[in-house]
C-alpha positions as CSV (number, residue, x, y, z in Angstrom):
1,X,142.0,107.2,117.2
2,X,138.4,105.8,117.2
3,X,135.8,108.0,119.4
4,X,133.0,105.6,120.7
5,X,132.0,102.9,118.2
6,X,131.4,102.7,114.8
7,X,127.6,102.8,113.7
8,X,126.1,103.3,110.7
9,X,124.4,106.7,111.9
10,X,128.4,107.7,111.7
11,X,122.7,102.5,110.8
12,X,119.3,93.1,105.2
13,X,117.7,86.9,106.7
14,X,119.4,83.0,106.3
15,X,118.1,80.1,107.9
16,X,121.4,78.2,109.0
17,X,121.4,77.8,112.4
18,X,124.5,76.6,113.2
19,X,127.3,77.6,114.9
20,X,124.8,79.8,117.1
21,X,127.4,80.8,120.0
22,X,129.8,82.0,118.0
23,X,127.2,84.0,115.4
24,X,126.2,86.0,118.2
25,X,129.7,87.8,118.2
26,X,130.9,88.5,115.1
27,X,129.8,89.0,111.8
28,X,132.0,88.9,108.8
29,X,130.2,90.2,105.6
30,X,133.5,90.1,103.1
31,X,136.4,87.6,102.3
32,X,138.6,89.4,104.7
33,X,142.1,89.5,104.6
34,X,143.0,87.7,107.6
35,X,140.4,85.4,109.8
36,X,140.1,88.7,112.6
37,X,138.8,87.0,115.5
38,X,139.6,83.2,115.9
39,X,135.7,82.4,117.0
40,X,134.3,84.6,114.6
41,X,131.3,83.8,112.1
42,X,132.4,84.0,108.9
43,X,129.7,85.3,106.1
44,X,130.3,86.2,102.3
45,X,128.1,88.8,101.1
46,X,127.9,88.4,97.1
47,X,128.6,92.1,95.4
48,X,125.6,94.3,95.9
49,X,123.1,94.0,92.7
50,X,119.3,94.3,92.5
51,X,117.6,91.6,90.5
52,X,115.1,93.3,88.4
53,X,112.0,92.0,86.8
54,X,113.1,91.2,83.1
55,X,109.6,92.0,80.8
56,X,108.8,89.3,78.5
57,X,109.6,89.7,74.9
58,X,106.9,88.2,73.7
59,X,105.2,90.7,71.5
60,X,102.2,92.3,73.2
61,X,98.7,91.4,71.4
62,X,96.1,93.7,73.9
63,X,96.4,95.9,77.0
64,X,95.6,93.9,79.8
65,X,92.9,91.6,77.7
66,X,91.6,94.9,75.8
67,X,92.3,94.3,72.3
68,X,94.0,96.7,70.2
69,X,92.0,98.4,68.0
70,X,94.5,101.0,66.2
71,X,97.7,100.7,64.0
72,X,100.7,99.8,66.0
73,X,104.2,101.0,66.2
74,X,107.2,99.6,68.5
75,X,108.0,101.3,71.4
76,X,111.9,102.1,71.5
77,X,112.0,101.4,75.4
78,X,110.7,97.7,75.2
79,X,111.1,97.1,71.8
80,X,106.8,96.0,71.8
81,X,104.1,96.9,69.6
82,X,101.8,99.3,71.1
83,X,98.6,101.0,69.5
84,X,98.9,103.5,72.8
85,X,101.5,105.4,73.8
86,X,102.6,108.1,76.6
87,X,104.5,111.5,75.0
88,X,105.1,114.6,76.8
89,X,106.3,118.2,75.4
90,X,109.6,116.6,74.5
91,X,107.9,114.3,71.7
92,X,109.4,111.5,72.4
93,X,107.0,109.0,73.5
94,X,107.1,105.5,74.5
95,X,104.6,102.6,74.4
96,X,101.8,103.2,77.6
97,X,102.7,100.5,79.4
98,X,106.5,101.8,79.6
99,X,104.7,105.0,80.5
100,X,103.0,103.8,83.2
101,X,105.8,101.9,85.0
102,X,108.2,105.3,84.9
103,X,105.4,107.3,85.6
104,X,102.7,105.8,88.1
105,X,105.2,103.0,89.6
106,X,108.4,104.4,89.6
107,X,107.2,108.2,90.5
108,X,109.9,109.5,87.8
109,X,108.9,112.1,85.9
110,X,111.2,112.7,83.4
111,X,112.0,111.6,79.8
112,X,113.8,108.4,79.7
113,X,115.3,109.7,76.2
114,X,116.2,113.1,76.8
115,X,115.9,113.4,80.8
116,X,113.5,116.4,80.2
117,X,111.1,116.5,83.1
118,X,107.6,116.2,81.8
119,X,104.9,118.6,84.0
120,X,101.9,116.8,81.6
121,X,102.2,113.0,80.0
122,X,99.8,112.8,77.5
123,X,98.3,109.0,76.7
124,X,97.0,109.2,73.2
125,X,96.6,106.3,70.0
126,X,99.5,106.3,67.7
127,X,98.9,108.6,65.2
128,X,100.8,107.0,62.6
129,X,103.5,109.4,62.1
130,X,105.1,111.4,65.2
131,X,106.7,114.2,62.4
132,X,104.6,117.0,63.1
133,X,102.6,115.7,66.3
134,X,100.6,118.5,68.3
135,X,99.8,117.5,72.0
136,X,96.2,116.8,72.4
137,X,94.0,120.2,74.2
138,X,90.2,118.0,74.6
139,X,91.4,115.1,77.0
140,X,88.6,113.2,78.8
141,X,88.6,113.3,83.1
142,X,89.8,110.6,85.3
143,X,90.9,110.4,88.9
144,X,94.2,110.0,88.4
145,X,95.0,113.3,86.2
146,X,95.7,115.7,89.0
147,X,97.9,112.8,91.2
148,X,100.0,112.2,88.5
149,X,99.7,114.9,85.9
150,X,98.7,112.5,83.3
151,X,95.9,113.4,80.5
152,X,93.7,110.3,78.6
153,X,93.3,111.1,75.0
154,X,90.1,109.2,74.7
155,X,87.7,106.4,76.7
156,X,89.3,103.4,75.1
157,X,92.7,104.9,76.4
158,X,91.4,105.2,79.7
159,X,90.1,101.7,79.4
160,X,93.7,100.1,78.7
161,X,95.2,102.4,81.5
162,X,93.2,101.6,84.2
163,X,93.8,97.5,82.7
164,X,96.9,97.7,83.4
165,X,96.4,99.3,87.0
166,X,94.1,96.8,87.9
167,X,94.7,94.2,90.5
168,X,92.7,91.2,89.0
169,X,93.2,87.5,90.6
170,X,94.7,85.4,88.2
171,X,94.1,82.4,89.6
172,X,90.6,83.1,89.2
173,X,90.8,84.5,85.5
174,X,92.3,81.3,84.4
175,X,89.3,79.2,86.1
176,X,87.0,81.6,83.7
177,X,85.9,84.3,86.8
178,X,86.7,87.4,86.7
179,X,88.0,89.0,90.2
180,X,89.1,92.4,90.2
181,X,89.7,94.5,93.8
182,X,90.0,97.9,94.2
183,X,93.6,97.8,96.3
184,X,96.5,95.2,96.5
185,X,96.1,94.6,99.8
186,X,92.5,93.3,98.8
187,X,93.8,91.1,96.1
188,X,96.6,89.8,98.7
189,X,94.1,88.8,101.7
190,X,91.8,87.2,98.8
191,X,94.6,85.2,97.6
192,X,95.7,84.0,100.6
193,X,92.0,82.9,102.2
194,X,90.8,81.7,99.2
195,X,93.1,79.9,97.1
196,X,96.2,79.7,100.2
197,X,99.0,81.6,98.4
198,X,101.4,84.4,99.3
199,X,102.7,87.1,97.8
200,X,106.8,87.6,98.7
201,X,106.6,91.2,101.3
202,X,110.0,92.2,100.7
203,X,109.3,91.9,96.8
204,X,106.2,94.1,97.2
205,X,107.5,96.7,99.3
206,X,110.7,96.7,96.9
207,X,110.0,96.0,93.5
208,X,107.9,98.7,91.3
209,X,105.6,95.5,89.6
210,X,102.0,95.7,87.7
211,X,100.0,93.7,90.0
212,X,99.7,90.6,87.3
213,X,103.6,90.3,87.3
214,X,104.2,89.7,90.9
215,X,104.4,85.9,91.5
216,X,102.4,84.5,94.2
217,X,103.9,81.1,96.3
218,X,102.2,78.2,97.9
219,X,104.0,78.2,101.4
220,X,106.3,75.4,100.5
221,X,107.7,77.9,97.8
222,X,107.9,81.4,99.8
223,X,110.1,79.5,102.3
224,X,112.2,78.6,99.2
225,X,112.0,81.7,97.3
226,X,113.5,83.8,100.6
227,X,115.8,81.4,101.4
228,X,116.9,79.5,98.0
229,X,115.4,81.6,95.4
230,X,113.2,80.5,92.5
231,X,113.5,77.3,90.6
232,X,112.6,79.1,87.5
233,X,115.3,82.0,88.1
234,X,118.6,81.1,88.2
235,X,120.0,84.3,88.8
236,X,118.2,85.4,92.2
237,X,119.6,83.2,95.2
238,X,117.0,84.5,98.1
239,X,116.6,87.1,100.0
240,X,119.9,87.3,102.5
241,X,119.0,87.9,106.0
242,X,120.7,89.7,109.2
243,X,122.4,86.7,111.1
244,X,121.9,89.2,113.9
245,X,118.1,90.5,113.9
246,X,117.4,87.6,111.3
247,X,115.5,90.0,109.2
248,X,115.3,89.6,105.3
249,X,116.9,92.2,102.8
250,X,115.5,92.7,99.0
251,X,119.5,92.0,97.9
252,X,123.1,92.1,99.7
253,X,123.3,96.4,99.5
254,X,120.3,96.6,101.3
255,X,121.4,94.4,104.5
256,X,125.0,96.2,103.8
257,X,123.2,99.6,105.0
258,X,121.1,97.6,107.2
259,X,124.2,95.9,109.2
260,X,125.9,99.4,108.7
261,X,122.9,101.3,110.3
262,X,121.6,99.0,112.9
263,X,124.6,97.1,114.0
264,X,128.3,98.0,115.2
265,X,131.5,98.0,112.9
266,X,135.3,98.6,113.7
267,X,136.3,102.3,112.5
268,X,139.7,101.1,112.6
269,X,139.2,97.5,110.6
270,X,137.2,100.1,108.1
271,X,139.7,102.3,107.7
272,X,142.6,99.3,107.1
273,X,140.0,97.7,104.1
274,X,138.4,95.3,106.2
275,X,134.8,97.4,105.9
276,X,132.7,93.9,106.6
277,X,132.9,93.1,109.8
278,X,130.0,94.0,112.1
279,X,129.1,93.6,115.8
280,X,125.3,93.3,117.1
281,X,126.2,95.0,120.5
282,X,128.0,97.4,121.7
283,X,129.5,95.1,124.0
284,X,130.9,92.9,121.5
285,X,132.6,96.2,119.7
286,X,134.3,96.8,123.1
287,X,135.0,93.2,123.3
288,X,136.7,93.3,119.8
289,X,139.2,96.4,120.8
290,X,140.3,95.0,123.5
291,X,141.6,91.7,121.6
292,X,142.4,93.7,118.6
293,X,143.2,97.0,119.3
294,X,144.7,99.5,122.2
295,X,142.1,101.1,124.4
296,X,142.4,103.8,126.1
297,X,141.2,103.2,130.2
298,X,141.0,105.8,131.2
299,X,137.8,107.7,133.0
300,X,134.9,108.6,130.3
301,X,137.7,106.7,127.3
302,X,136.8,103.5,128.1
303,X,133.1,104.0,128.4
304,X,133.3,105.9,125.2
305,X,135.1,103.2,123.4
306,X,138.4,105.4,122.5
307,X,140.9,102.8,120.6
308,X,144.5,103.2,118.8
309,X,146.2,101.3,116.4
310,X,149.4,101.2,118.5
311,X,150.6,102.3,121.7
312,X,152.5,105.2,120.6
313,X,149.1,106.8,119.5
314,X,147.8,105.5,122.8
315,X,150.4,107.5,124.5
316,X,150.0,110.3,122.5
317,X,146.7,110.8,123.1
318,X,147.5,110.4,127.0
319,X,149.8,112.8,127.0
320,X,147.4,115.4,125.0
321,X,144.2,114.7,127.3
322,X,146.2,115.0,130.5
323,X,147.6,118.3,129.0
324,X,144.0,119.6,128.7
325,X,143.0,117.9,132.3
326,X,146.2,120.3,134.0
327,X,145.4,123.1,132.1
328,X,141.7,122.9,132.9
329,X,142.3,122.3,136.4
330,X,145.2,125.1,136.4
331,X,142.2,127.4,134.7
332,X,139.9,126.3,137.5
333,X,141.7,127.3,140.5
334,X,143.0,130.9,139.1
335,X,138.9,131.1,138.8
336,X,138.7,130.6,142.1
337,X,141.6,132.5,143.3
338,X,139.7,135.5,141.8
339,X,136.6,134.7,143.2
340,X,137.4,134.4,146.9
341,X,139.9,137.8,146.4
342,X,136.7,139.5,144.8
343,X,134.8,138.5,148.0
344,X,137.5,139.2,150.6
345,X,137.8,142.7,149.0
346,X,134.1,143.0,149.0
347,X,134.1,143.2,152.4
């Protein structure tokens, strides 16, 4: 037995616009093992994977355009030289750049060696040799020490780390000016008044990027990044969208949860392996029982969306509720008996 309707609180975009009518109906997410409804729109959804930003291997030279000015060592996370790197009471420490991007981007606080959760992550030079290594106690202030519980060894650490946190125009740096803004959204309404490109939203909102590795698109290419992907990046295919709401997903899990949240699904198709089909009414779920399934018709059943498999579970489930109607109705009237032989006697 299915009680209402299947939605995701028990709550990811395409451009093809055909077949409109029949879209409207169904929505078939999987392969399927059978077509389901004759009229329905069929949709494959690729196996749920985030594309990640891949960090070039080119070896790094500077921090942001600040020159290194130490000895170097190679950082065992991104396999770059680094004359600045993050440690925390665990020793282990990685270049600052990997630091950061756990740290300040991806709000993670622990050791990505050891999975020991750091309260302090020190940025200091290399020292030359970590054998022996004593945290730092003389760090200098900056404003981001008590939000993140990071310490800067020295001014020219400080320097690279806020380089790195910078949101600089780069369209600008490579025409020789310098244009640095205090926020993102600063940088974004700069880029797009001035030199008339976009940033991708659902790559902002999703990915955890340094500002000067998010790609910007001309309008042209945002239209084909969301829909198509990027001509340089073979392995993302766009951002798939809700053929319902026609909103765009970062990857196929998220408009998964989103179809599963927001939209209608068959408990009883779910249970039976066919988990991707969805509904974008409630209406259209009722619609499906009724072709697919055996509802039940009876009083608050039908508005509730009660369905079996078969009609012997149909009939079971009759003979159970009318069970409970007669023996609440039987329960009923002894109440009542009683009450009108308590008032007779009263008086």
């Amino acid at each position: 037995m299915v009680g209402h309707y299947g939605r995701g609180r028990g709550k990811i975009q395409e451009s093809d616009q055909r077949n409109d009518r029949n879209r409207h109906n169904f929505y078939n997410t999987g392969s399927g093992r059978d077509r389901h409804d004759a009229n329905s729109r069929r949709h494959m959804i690729r196996s749920p994977k985030y594309y990640e930003h891949i960090t070039a291997t080119l070896n790094r030279l500077d921090h942001g355009g600040i020159k290194f000015r130490g000895e170097t060592s190679e950082c065992d996370i991104c396999c770059r030289e680094s004359d600045i790197f993050a440690v925390g009471s665990c020793l282990h420490p990685i270049c600052i750049e990997c630091g950061i991007r756990l740290r300040i981007l991806c709000k993670n606080e622990t050791c990505p060696k050891c999975r020991t959760v750091i309260d302090i992550l020190y940025f200091v030079p290399f020292p030359g040799d970590w054998n022996g290594y004593q945290i730092p106690f003389q760090c200098i202030e900056h404003e981001d020490t008590a939000k993140y519980k990071i310490k800067l060894a020295d001014d020219y650490v400080a320097r690279c780390y806020d380089s790195y946190l910078s949101h600089q125009c780069i369209i600008c740096r490579k025409r020789g000016e310098k244009r640095v803004f205090e926020t993102f959204a600063q940088l974004n309404q700069h880029v797009y008044m001035v030199h008339r490109f976009e940033f991708c939203d659902i790559c902002v909102e999703n990915l955890n990027l340094f500002t000067h590795e998010r790609k910007f698109y001309s309008q042209v290419d945002l239209k084909r990044h969301l829909e198509l992907g990027d001509s340089d990046d073979k392995s993302f295919k766009g951002h798939p969208q809700c053929l319902f709401c026609k909103k765009r997903f970062l990857d196929e899990e998220f408009r998964y949860k989103h179809l599963r949240k927001e939209h209608f699904f068959c408990q009883i198709c779910d249970a039976e392996g066919r988990s991707n089909y969805f509904f974008p009414q409630h209406k259209d779920l009722l619609s499906h029982y009724k072709a697919k399934h055996v509802v039940c018709e009876e009083g608050e059943c039908l508005h509730l969306g009660i369905v079996f498999r078969t009609d012997t579970e149909l009939k079971i489930h009759k003979v159970k509720f009318f069970l409970i109607l007669d023996c609440c109705s039987e329960i009923l009237h002894i109440i009542q008996l009683n009450f009108f032989s308590t008032i007779m006697l009263s008086h």
